[in-house]
C-alpha positions in Angstrom: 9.3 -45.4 -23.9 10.0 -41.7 -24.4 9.2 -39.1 -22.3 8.1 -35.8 -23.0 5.9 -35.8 -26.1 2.8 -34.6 -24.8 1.5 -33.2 -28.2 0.2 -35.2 -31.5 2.9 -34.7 -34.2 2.6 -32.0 -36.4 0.9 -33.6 -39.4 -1.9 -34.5 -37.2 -2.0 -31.2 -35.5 -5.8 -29.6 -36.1 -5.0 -25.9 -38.3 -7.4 -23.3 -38.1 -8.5 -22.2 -41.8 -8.5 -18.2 -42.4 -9.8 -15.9 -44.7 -6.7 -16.2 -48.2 -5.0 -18.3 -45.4 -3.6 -15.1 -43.6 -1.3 -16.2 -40.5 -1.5 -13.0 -38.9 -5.3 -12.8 -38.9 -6.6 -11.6 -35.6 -9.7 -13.8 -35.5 -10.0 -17.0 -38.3 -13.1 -16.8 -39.9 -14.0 -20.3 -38.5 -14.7 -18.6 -35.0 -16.3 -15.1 -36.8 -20.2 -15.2 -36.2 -22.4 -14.5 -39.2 -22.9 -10.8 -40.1 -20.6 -9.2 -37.4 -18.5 -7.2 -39.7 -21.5 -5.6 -41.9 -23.5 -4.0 -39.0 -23.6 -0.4 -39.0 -24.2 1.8 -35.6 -26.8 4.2 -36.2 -26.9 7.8 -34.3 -29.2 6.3 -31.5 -26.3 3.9 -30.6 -24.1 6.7 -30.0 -26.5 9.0 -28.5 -27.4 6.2 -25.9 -23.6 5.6 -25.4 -22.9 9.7 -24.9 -25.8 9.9 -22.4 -24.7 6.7 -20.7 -21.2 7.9 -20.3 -22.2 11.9 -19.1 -24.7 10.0 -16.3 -21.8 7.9 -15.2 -19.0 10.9 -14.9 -21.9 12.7 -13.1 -22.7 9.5 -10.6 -18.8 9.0 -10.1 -19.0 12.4 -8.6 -21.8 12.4 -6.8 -20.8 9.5 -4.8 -17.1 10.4 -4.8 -17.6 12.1 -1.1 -19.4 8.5 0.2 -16.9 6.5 -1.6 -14.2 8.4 0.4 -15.5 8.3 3.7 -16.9 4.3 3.3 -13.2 3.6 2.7 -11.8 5.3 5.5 -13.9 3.9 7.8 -13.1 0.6 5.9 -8.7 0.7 6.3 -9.1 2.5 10.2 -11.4 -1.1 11.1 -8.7 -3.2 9.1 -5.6 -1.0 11.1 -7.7 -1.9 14.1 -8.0 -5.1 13.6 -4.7 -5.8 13.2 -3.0 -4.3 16.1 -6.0 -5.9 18.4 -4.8 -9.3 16.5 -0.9 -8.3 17.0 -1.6 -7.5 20.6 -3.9 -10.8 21.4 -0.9 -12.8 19.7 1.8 -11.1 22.1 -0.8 -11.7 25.2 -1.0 -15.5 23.5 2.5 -16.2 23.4 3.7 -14.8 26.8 1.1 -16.9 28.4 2.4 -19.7 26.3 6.0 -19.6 27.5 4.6 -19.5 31.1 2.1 -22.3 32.9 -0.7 -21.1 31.2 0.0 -22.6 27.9 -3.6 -24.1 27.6 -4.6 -20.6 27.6 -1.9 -19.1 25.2 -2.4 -21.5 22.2 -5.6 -21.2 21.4 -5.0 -17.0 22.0 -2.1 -16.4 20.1 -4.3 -18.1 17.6 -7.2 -16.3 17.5 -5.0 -13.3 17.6 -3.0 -15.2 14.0 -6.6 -15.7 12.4 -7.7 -11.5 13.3 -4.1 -10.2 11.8 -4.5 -12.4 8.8 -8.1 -11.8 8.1 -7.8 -8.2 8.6 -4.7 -8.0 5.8 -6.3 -10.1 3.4 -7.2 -7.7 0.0 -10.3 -8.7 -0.3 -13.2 -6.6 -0.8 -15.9 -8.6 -0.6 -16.5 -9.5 3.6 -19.5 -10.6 3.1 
């Protein structure tokens, strides 16, 4: 038995047929949708598109100051939030080393799971 040969030889291999057989073609004309390259965009397509993109510069803007000050708020909680975790850690360890170790455990980690939740990237908390 050999190993390795994972894929069918090469005279079984499936080729994908394009337009005068071109090898660099960006999309084979097997996977092209009917009618995609004779569409036209008319001057309401780009007015739409030019109004769309001045109302979205304009509510970037507007919101910019909010943005700002929601992710402040956001990185002081998360710098919070970890030295409250680092500090519960400490507090969990030195009462592990000593007679309390039922205590220090399940401290130090409460105090792992608050440091690692708080420097986790995500955005969504919800």
């Amino acid at each position: 038995m050999k190993q390795g040969q994972s894929s069918p030889p090469k005279s079984q291999r499936v080729r994908l047929w394009s337009p005068g057989d071109l090898r660099g073609s960006p999309q084979p004309l097997l996977y092209t949708p009917m009618g995609v390259a004779i569409q036209s965009r008319g001057v309401l397509y780009w007015a739409g598109r030019f109004i769309g993109g001045i109302l979205g510069i304009l509510w970037a803007t507007i919101t910019l100051p909010l943005r700002l000050v929601i992710g402040i708020i956001g990185v002081a909680g998360r710098l919070v939030g970890i030295f409250l975790g680092f500090m519960v850690m400490v507090v969990g360890v030195a009462l592990w080393a000593g007679p309390l170790f039922i205590l220090g455990i399940p401290l130090f980690v409460v105090g792992l799971l608050l440091t690692l939740r708080c420097l986790s990237l995500s955005v969504n908390s919800g």
